[in-house]
C-alpha positions in Angstrom: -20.4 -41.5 -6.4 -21.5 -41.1 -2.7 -24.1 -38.7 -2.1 -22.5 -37.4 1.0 -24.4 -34.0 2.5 -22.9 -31.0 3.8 -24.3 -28.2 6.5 -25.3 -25.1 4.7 -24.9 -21.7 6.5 -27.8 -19.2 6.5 -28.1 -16.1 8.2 -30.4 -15.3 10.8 -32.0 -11.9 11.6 -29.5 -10.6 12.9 -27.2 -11.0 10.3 -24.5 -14.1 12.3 -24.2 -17.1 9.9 -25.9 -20.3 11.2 -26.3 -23.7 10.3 -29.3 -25.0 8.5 -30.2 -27.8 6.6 -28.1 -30.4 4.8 -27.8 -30.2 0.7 -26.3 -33.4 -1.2 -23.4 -32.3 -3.3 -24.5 -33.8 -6.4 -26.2 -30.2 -7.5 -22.5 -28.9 -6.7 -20.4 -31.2 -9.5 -17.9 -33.7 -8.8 -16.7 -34.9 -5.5 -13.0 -33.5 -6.6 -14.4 -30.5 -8.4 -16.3 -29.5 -4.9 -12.7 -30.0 -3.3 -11.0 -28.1 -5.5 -13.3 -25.3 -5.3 -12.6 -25.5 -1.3 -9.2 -25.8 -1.9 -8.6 -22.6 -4.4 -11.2 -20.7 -1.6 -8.9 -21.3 1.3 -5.8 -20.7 -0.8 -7.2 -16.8 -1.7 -8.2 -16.5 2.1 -4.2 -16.7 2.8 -2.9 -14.4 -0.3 -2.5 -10.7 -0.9 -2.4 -11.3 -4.3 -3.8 -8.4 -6.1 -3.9 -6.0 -3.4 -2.2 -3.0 -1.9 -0.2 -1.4 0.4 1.6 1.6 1.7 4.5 1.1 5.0 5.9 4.0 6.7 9.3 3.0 7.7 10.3 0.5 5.7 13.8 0.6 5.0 14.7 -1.1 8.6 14.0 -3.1 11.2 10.1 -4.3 11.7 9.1 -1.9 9.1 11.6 -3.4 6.8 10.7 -7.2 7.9 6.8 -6.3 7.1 7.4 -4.7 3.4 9.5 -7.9 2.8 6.7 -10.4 4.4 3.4 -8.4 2.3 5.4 -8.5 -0.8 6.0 -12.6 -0.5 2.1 -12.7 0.1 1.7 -10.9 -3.2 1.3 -7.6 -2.1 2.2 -4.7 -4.2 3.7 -2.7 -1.6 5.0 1.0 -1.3 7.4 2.3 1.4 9.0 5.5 3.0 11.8 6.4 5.1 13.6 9.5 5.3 17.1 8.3 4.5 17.3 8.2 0.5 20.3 6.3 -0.5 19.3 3.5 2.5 16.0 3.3 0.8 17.0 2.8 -2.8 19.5 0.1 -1.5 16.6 -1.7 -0.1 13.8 -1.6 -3.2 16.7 -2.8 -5.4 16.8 -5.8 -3.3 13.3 -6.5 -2.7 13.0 -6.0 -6.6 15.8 -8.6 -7.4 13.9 -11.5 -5.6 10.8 -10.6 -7.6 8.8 -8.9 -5.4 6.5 -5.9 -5.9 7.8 -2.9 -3.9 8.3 0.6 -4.4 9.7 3.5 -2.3 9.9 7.2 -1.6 11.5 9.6 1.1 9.3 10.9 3.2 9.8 12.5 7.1 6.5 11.3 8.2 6.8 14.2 11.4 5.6 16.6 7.9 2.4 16.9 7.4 3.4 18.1 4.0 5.5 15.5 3.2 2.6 13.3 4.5 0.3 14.6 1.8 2.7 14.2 -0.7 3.3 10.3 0.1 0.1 10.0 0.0 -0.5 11.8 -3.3 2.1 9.2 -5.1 0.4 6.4 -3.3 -2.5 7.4 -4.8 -0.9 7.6 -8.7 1.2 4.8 -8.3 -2.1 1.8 -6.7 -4.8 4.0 -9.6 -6.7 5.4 -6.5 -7.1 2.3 -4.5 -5.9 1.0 -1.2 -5.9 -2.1 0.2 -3.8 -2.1 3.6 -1.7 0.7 5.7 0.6 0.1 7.9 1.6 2.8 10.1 5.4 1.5 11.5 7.4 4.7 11.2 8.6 5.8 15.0 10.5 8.0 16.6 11.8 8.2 20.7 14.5 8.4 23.5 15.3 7.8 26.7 15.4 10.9 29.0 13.8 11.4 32.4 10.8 13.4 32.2 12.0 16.3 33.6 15.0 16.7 31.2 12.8 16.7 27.9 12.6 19.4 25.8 9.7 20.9 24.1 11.1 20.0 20.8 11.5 16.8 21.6 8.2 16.3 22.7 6.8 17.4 20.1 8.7 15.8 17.5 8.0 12.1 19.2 4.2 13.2 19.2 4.6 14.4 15.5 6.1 11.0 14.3 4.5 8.7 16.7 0.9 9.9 16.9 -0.2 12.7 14.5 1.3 11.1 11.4 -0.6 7.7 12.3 -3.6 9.6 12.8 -3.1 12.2 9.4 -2.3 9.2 7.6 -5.2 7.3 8.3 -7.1 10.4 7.1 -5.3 10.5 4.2 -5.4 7.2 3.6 -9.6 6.7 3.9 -10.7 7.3 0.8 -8.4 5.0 -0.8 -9.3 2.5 1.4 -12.8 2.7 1.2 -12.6 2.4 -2.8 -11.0 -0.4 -2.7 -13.6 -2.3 -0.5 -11.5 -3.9 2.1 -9.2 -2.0 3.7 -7.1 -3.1 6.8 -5.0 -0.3 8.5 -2.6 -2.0 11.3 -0.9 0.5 13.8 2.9 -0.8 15.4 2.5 0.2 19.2 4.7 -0.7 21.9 5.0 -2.4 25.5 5.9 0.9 26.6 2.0 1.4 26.0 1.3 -1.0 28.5 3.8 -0.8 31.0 5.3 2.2 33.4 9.0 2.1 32.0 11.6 4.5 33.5 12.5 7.4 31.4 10.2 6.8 28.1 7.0 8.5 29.5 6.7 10.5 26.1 7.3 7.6 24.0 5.2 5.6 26.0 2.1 8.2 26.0 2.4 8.4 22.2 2.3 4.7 21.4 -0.9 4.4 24.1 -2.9 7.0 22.3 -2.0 4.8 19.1 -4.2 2.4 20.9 -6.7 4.0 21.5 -6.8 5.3 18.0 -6.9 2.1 16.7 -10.2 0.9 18.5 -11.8 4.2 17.8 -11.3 4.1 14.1 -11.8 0.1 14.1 -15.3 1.2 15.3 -16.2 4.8 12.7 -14.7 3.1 10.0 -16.2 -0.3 10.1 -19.3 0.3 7.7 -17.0 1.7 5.6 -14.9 -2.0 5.0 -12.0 -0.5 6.5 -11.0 -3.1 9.7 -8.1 -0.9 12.1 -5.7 -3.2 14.4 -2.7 -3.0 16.5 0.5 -5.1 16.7 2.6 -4.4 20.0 6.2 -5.8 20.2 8.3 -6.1 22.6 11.9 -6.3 23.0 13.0 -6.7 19.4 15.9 -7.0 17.5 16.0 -3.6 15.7 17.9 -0.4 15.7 15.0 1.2 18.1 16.1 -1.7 21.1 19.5 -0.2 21.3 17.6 2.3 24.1 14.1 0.6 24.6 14.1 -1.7 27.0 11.2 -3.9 28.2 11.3 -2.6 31.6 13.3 -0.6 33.9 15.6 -3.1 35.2 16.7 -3.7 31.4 19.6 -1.3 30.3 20.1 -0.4 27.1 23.7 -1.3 26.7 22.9 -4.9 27.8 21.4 -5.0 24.6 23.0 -7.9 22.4 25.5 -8.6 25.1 25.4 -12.1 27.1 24.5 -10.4 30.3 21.5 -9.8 28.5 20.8 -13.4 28.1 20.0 -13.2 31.8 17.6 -10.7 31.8 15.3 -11.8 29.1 15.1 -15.5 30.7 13.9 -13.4 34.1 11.7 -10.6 31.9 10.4 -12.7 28.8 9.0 -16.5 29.1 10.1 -17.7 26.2 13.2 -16.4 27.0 14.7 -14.1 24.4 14.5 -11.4 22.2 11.7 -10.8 19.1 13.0 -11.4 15.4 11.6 -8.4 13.4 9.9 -11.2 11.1 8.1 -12.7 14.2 6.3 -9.0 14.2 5.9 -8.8 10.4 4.2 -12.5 10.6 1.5 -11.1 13.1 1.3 -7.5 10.9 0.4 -9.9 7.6 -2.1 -12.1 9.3 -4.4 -8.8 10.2 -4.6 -8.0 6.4 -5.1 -11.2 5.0 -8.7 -12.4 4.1 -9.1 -15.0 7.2 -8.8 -12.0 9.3 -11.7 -10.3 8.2 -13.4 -10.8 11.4 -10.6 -9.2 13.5 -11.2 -5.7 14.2 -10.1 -2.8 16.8 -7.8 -5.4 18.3 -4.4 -4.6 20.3 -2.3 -7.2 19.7 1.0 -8.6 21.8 3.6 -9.4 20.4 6.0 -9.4 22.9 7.1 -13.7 23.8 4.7 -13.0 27.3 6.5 -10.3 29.3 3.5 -8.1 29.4 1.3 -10.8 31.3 4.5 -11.6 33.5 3.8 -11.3 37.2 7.5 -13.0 38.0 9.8 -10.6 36.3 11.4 -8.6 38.8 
């Protein structure tokens, strides 16, 4: 058998991994065996096997497409919505393909009903937390001097306090289970100025900021915080969001749309909801461990276009 020699990684005084001497494998087993020991260690670094996870909105749309896409990680995954009868139709699904998933209605604008989601979270995972994802939105499209107190408040209810009362909620469960990932969904109306979705937009920039705050206080803790923002979507919610003021709603789905995104969006069309959920699963998994207070695009480039006009 070759003696071949590997780097080993130390750390230095500062605590960052660096590479030191050589040590021959020999003292490690078999050639194979020290494969297959890398192997099964990269494997576990892409699985959710064993862990846990609680979605707000999940019966639909990205919410919908990340419940499905944690659960085929391995995942044991719990989910809300408000609409009973569309939730039940869901779990019944997820659970004939085999998949770990449970759900309960909740109207996350509540803080009541939040503390109550969070108390069957807590029965149903025996105390312990592994990942939150905070998905559940609300919004319309009104100028800004024809919205209503209520509404305002409601959008701020759904879209900022419950992220932020959840995560509160949420801590100590995260925190016992040692490595807790919470993942906010934002929007590109956080980024840009879009006509007629200033509240929205307001709401899902504080969710931002939110996430880099907490990504910093809760950090000793094992708790990492990140954001996904999409774009233009395919979802129930891009029937009146649009990706920028020259985008109306009723294009939406229609071919004259088909113009628009090849002028708005590089790549040239609209986001699948599992394109989202992709991005949403690689901030929990293990290989991501070193991501943290990240706000993350999602959105095929039309944020960082300067030719869409």
């Amino acid at each position: 058998m070759r003696n071949n020699t590997y780097p080993s990684i130390r750390q230095d005084r500062s605590g960052l991994s660096v590479l030191s001497e050589s040590f021959p494998t020999k003292n490690l087993g078999s050639e194979k065996e020290v494969m297959e020991a890398e192997t099964s260690r990269l494997l576990n670094r892409w699985s959710l096997s064993g862990t846990t996870a609680l979605v707000t909105g999940g019966s639909k749309g990205i919410g919908h497409a990340i419940v499905e896409e944690l659960a085929r990680f391995g995942s044991a995954v719990h989910t809300c919505s408000r609409h009973e009868a569309e939730l039940q139709e869901c779990v019944q699904k997820w659970r004939g393909c085999g998949l770990q998933v449970t759900g309960s209605v909740c109207d996350v604008s509540s803080p009541a009903e939040r503390e109550k989601l969070m108390k069957e979270v807590d029965s149903i995972f025996g105390g312990k937390l592994n990942i939150l994802v905070n998905n559940a939105a609300f919004g319309y499209r009104k100028p800004a001097l024809e919205v209503t107190l209520e509404e305002y408040e409601l959008t701020v209810r759904t879209n900022l306090d419950a992220g932020f009362h959840l995560s509160q909620l949420a801590y100590p469960l995260l925190k016992a289970s040692g490595s807790g990932s919470i993942v906010f969904i934002s929007s590109t109306a956080s980024l840009l100025g879009i006509d007629t979705l200033s509240v929205y937009g307001a709401t899902k920039g504080a969710i931002n900021q939110l996430t880099r705050s907490l990504a910093c206080e809760w950090a000793k803790d094992n708790i990492r915080a990140n954001c996904v923002v999409p774009g233009l979507i395919k979802t129930p919610l891009s029937q009146w969001v649009s990706i920028s003021h020259t985008v109306a709603p009723t294009l939406v789905g229609k071919e004259e749309f088909k113009a628009v995104c090849a002028r708005s969006i590089p790549i040239g069309r609209v986001g699948e909801p599992e394109e989202v959920a992709a991005l949403v699963t690689f901030l929990c998994l293990p290989t991501s461990s070193y991501i943290n207070g990240q706000v993350i695009n999602a959105d095929g480039g039309v944020s960082i276009n300067g030719n869409a006009r």
